[in-house]
C-alpha positions, 0 to 999 in steps of 0.5 A: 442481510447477514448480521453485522456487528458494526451497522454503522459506516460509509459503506454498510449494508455493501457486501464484498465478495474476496475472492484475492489472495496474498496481498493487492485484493486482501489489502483492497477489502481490508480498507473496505471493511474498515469503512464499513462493508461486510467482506466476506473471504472466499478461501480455497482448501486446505490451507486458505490464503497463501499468506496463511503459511508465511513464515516467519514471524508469527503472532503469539497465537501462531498466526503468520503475521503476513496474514494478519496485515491485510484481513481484519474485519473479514468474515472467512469461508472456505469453498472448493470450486471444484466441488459443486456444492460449494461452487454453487454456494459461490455463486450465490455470493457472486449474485448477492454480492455489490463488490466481488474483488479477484486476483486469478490468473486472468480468465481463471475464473471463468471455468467455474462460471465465475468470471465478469460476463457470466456473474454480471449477466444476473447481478447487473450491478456488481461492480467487479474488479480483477487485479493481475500482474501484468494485464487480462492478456499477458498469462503471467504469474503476479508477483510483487517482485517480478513487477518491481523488476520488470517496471524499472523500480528495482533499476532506480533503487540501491547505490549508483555502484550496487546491484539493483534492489527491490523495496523493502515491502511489496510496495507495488502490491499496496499501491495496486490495492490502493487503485483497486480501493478507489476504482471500486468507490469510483463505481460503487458512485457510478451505479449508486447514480444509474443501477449500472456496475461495471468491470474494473481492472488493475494490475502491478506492472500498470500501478508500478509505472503510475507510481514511478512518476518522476521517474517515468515522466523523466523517460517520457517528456525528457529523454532520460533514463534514471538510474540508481542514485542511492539515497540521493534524489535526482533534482534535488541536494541536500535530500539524503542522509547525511553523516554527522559527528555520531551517524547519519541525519536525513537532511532536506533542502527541497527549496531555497528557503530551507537552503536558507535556513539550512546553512544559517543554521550550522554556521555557514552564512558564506553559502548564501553568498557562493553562486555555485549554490544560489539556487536548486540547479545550481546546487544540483550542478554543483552538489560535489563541491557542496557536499563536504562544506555541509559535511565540515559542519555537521560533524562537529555535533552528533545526529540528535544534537543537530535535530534539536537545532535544524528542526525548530527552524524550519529545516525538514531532517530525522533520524532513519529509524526502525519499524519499531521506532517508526511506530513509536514515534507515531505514538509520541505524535498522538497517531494513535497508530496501533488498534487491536480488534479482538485484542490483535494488534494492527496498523491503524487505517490510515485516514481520518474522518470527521463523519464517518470514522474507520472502525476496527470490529473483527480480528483477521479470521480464522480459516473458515471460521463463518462457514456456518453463518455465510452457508446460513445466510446463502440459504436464504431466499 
């Protein structure tokens, strides 16, 4: 096994073969190297990882900082499959590897002798999971925004009377990672139970469709197409930002209790007694008559004041903040939101555990920065 200086976790002793780029399968073996699992970063020459040249930003060091959010804890070696030495040395991964997680063009591997049928004929119990775009059999190019397009998200997103809008991070990209993450938990349980693994696939326009939920059981069990609705929620009112003496506040009345404390608390107890507003239909029903009331009373103080008094009662509301005060505030809640392996700060896993904690060993690596010690390792009977 190759020597790891973190031994400990749910998944040690698993190694990942990364054979992903950019962000779904980077962001997949990250979560699994967080928990323990020697992930091992197959890169190609000259540069590696596309993200490597994503600029800017840059960390203080120079790195692309697109890169540094999804590859800490990762070992990096870089392999030319066309040459056959280092095919070879890939291939010795592929079969000593528990997990090998890919994200080519699909098929793409297979010329190299690299793809499921062929690696799992000598490691039965690899389970190997593929991440493309839009499925093994569409040959098209996986990009995050191609899917938000394709998927109807970008049509749900932006103000009723605007163009369509992609989501400010590639958020399909992540939710596909995360399927990825637990389809591979899934059958590492299942061959830990039978010494079978199995070929597991994912892709963008699939994770964005599941993701869409609301929207798309709208389409499927109630005949309606959504459409952009700005920051407003289709079922939902008050669920927006709502404009105050100084800027916008989030406000949110997603039931009637909180409707109820909602217009105790700005002084509008006459609400509660209007029977255009008694319920969330009829809110919903009736939201233009609702709005300016709302409006009347909240601009007679400004977003913080009205944060002070909504809040302690009950009534679900915040500023919209930047990424930095997003971070801030975690910090304040006692999150602890920033780790910094090998002094490079990072966004903390986000789940906790009682047991068997993430752990946070190894800064993102540098290009080929463990050829020596994976060849060695390779070369081992």
């Amino acid at each position: 096994m190759i020597a790891d200086d973190r031994p400990t976790g749910p998944l040690a002793g698993v190694v990942v073969a990364d054979f992903a780029r950019i962000l779904a399968g980077p962001y997949a073996t990250m979560l699994l190297a967080d928990l323990g699992a020697t992930v091992i970063k197959v890169e190609g020459p000259p540069t590696g990882d596309d993200t490597r040249t994503w600029t800017p930003p840059v960390s203080a060091d120079g790195t692309a900082t697109y890169y540094l959010s999804t590859n800490r804890n990762k070992r990096s070696i870089v392999l030319d499959l066309r040459d056959a030495d280092d095919l070879a040395v890939a291939r010795r991964l592929a079969d000593r590897a528990d997990v090998l997680v890919e994200n080519f063009k699909p098929g793409g591997l297979a010329q190299f002798g690299l793809d499921h049928a062929t690696v799992s004929a000598t490691n039965p119990g690899l389970v190997y999971c593929s991440i493309s775009g839009f499925g093994p059999d569409s040959g098209l190019p996986g990009y995050d925004l191609l899917a938000q397009a394709v998927s109807g998200l970008m049509s749900v997103t932006g103000e009723a009377d605007g163009p369509p809008l992609r989501a400010g991070v590639a958020v399909l990209d992540v939710v596909t990672g995360l399927h990825a993450t637990v389809a591979i938990l899934a059958a590492l349980h299942h061959r830990d139970a039978t010494g079978q693994g199995q070929h597991v696939q994912t892709n963008l326009l699939s994770a964005g469709l599941s993701a869409l939920v609301n929207q798309t059981s709208a389409v499927l069990a109630g005949g309606v197409v959504p459409q952009r609705l700005g920051n407003a929620h289709l079922s939902l009112f008050p669920y927006e930002p709502l404009p105050t003496g100084d800027g916008d506040l989030i406000v949110i009345a997603a039931n009637d209790g909180q409707f109820r404390k909602l217009a105790t608390a700005i002084g509008a107890p006459e609400l509660l007694d209007d029977p255009r507003f008694g319920s969330m239909a009829d809110r919903n029903a009736h939201r233009d008559e609702l709005r300016p009331l709302l409006l009347e009373r909240l601009a007679t103080r400004s977003a913080q004041e009205w944060f002070d008094v909504l809040a302690p009662v009950g009534v679900p509301c915040g500023p919209i903040q930047g990424v930095d005060e997003g971070l801030a505030l975690a910090e304040r809640l006692g999150l602890d939101p920033v780790v910094r392996p090998g002094g490079m700060p990072s966004v903390r896993n986000p789940v906790t555990y009682s047991a068997t904690p993430p752990a946070y060993h190894r800064p993102p690596p540098g290009l080929a920065a463990d050829e020596a010690e994976i060849r060695a390792w390779l070369a081992e009977d």
